[in-house]
C-alpha positions in Angstrom: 39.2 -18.0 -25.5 37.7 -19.2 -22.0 36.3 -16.7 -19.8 34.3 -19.5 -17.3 33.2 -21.2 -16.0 29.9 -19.5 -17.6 26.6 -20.0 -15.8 23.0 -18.7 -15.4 22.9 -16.9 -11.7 19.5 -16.0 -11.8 16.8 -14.2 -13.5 15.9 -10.5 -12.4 11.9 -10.3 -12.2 10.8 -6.3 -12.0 7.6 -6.2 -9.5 5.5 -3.5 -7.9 5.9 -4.9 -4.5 8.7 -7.5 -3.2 6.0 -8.7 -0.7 3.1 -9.5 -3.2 5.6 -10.8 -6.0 7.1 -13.3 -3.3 4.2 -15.4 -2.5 4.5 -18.0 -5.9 8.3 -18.3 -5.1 7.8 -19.4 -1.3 4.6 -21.2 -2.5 6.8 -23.6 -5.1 9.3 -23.8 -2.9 12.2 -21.9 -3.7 14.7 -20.2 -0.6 14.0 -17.1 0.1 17.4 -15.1 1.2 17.8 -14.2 4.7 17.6 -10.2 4.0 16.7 -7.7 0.9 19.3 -5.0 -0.1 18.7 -2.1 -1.6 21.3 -0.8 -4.2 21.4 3.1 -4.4 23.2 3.6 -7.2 20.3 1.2 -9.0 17.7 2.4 -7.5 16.5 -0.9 -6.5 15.8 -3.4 -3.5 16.2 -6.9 -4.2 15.2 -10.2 -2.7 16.8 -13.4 -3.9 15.1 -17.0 -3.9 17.4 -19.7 -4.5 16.5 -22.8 -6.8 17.4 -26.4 -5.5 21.4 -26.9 -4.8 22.8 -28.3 -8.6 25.5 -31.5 -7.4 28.5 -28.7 -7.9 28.6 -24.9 -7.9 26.4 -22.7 -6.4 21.8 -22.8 -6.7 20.4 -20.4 -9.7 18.4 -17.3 -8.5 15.3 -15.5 -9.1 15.8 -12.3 -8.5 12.5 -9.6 -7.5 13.1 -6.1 -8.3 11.3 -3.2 -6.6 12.4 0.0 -7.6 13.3 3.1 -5.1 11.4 5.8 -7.0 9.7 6.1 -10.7 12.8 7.3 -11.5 15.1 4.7 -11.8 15.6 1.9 -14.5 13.2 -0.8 -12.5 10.9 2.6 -12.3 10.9 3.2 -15.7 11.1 -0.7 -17.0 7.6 -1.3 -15.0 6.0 1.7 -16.6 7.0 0.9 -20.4 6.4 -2.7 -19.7 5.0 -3.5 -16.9 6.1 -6.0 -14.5 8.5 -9.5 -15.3 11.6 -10.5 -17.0 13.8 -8.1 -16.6 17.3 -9.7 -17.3 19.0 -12.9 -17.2 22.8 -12.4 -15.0 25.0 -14.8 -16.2 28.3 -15.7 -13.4 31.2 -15.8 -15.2 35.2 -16.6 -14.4 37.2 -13.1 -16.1 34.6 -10.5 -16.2 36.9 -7.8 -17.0 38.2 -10.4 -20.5 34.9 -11.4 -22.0 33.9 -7.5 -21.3 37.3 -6.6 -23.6 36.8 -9.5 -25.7 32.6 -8.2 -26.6 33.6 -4.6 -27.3 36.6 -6.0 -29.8 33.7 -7.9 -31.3 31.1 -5.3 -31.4 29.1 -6.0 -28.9 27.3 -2.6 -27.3 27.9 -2.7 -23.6 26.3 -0.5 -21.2 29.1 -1.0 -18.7 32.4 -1.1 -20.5 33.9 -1.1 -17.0 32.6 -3.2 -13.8 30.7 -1.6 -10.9 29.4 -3.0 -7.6 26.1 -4.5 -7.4 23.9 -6.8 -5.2 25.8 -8.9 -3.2 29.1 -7.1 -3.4 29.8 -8.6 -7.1 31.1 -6.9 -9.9 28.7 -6.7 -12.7 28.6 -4.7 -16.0 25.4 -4.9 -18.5 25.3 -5.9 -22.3 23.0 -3.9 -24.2 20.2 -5.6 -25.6 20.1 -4.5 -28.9 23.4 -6.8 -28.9 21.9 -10.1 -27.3 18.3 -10.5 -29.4 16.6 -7.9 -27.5 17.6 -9.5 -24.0 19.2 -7.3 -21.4 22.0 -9.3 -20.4 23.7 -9.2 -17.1 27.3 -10.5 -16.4 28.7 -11.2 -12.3 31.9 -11.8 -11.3 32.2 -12.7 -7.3 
């Protein structure tokens, strides 16, 4: 079964402060997007950086994470842990297959179904208890 092309998008980063967490991504030189967007539904503003442009396909991200309110999972991920590595999105071709194809296999998803995020794309969450304690993203779009 193919569900690509498979890819890393980019790597969520939960921070305090979008400003003060941006300053080693322009430093290195990574593109910071043109605009942040806050998510409702997440609870969360987020502010892209784009790696160098691979020879096809699109750049890898890191993505910062500043939550709405202490409330929300970014809230409540900075207080149990504090701030980094939040979860690593993966782009994939048939979103809605390999999300069939995990639960027939066992896998515990948080989204069995796909919802909006970021950007517009469709994304659903694999639970980490399924991935070696990694909170897994997966984007269609």
């Amino acid at each position: 079964m193919t569900f690509g092309p498979i890819y890393i998008d980019h790597i969520g980063i939960a921070c305090t402060n979008l400003d003060d967490a941006s300053s080693f991504w322009n430093l290195i030189g990574l593109a910071q997007g043109a605009h942040d967007e806050t998510v409702q539904d997440q609870g969360v503003t987020t502010r892209f950086f784009s790696t160098s442009r691979p020879f096809t396909g699109r750049p890898s991200k890191v993505e910062l994470l500043e939550p709405t309110g202490p409330d929300t999972p970014i809230g409540r991920f900075l207080e149990k842990r504090g701030p980094g590595v939040q979860q690593v999105c993966f782009r994939v071709g048939d979103l809605v297959g390999l999300l069939q194809h995990l639960k027939a296999n066992g896998v515990r998803l948080i989204d069995e179904v796909p919802r909006t995020g970021a950007g517009g794309m469709q994304i659903a969450f694999v639970h980490p208890s399924s991935t070696g304690g990694v909170l897994v993203e997966l984007a269609q779009g």
